[in-house]
N, C-alpha and C positions, 0 to 999 in steps of 0.2 A: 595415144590410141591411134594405131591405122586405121588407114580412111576404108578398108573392111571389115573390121572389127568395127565402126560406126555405123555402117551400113547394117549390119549385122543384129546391132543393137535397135536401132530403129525400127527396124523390120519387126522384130520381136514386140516392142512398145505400140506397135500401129496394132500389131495381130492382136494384144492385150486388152489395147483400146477398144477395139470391133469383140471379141467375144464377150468382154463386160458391159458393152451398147445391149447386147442381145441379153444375155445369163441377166441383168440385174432388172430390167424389166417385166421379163419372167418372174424371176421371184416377186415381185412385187402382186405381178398379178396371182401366183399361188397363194401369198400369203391371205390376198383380200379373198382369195375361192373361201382359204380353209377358215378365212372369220366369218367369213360368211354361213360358212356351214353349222360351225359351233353356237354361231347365234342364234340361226334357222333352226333347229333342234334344241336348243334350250326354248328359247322362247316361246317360237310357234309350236314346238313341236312335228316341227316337218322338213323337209330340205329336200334339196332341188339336184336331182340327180346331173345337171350338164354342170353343174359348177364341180361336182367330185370329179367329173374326167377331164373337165380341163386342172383344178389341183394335180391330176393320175400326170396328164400329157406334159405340163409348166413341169411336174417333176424331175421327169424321164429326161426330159430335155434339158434342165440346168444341172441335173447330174453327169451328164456325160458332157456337154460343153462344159463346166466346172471341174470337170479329171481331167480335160485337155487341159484349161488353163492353169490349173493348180500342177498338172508335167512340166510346163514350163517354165515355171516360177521353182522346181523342184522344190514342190512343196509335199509331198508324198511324204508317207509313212516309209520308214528304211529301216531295215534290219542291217548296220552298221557293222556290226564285231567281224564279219572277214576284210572289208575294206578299210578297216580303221590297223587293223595290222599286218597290213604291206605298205610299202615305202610309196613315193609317189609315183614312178614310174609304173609299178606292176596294178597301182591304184587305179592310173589314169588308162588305160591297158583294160581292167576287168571296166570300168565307167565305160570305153567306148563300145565295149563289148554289149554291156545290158543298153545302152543306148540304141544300137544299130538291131539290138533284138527286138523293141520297143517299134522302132520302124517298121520291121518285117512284122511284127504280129499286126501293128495297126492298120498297114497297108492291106495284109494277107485275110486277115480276119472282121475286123473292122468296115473297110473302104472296099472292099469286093463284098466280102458276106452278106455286109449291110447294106450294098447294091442291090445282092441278088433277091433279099427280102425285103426292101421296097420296091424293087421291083415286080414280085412275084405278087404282094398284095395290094400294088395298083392296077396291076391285069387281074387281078382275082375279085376286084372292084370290093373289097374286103373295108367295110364303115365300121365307126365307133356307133354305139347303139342310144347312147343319146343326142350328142352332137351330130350324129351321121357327117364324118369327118373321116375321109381317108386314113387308112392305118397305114398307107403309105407315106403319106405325110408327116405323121407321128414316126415310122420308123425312120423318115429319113435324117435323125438327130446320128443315126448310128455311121452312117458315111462320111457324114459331115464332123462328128467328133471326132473318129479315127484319120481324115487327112487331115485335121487339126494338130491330133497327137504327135503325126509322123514329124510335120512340117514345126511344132516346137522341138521336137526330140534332132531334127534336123539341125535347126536355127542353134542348139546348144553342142551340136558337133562343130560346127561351122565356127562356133567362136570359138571351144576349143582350140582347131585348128589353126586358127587366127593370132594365138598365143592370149586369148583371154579365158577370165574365170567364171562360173554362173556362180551367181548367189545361190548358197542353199538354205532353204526353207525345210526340212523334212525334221519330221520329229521319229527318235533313234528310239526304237522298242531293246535294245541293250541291256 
């Protein structure tokens, strides 16, 4: 293993470390909102409208922080049958292709878009109606998961290029 390819890989495991500090926390606390709920409504018959929007918020937010990290890990869902029948050169060819597409949409869409709308609803002073919470805040999961995206989709060119392999994780709709 070169000493970039090591680099390479670490980077990658540091990033992995830091999104699953954040993603599993989250969930933990979504899970305890929605017991919460289920049991507040069975039992009492009542329930507390700020634990559904943080359940809403922990969602929004370990779903997109969890599609960056699960990019990385290429763990996606793939529709296989064109790249399974070309050789590896024209394979690794169309891979760096939808990779560096994955970049530009994340950057272009993603890390700008979801700039210009958090930014637009922290000047718009735009609250959640029970927590009275920034929906800036809540949207800023959207800038933050797309330079995640870009930066694993990068991380997986870069060892490419390095002469290493990514594991794949993806399960083939085929």
């Amino acid at each position: 293993m070169g000493t970039g390819l090591g680099v390479i890989r670490r980077l990658h495991r540091a990033l992995d470390a830091l999104v699953l500090a954040v993603t599993v926390p989250l969930m933990v606390v979504m899970l305890g909102c929605v017991v919460w709920q289920v049991l507040g409504r069975y039992f009492f018959g009542a329930s507390t409208s700020y634990t559904d929007e943080i359940a809403r918020f922990t969602f929004i937010w370990v779903s997109l922080l969890g599609a960056a990290y699960v990019l990385g890990r290429r763990g996606h869902i793939a529709i296989t049958a064109l790249t399974q029948l070309l050789s590896f050169g024209p394979r690794r060819v169309l891979e760096w292709i939808i990779a560096l597409l994955v970049v530009g949409f994340s950057v272009a869409v993603m890390v700008y878009g979801g700039y210009a709308l958090t930014e637009r609803a922290a000047r718009l002073v735009q609250v959640s109606p029970a927590l009275q919470v920034s929906m800036g805040l809540v949207y800023s999961v959207i800038p933050i998961s797309g330079a995640l995206t870009a930066l694993y989709a990068a991380l997986v060119l870069a060892q490419w290029a390095s002469g290493g392999e990514v594991a794949e994780d993806h399960v083939s709709l085929d």
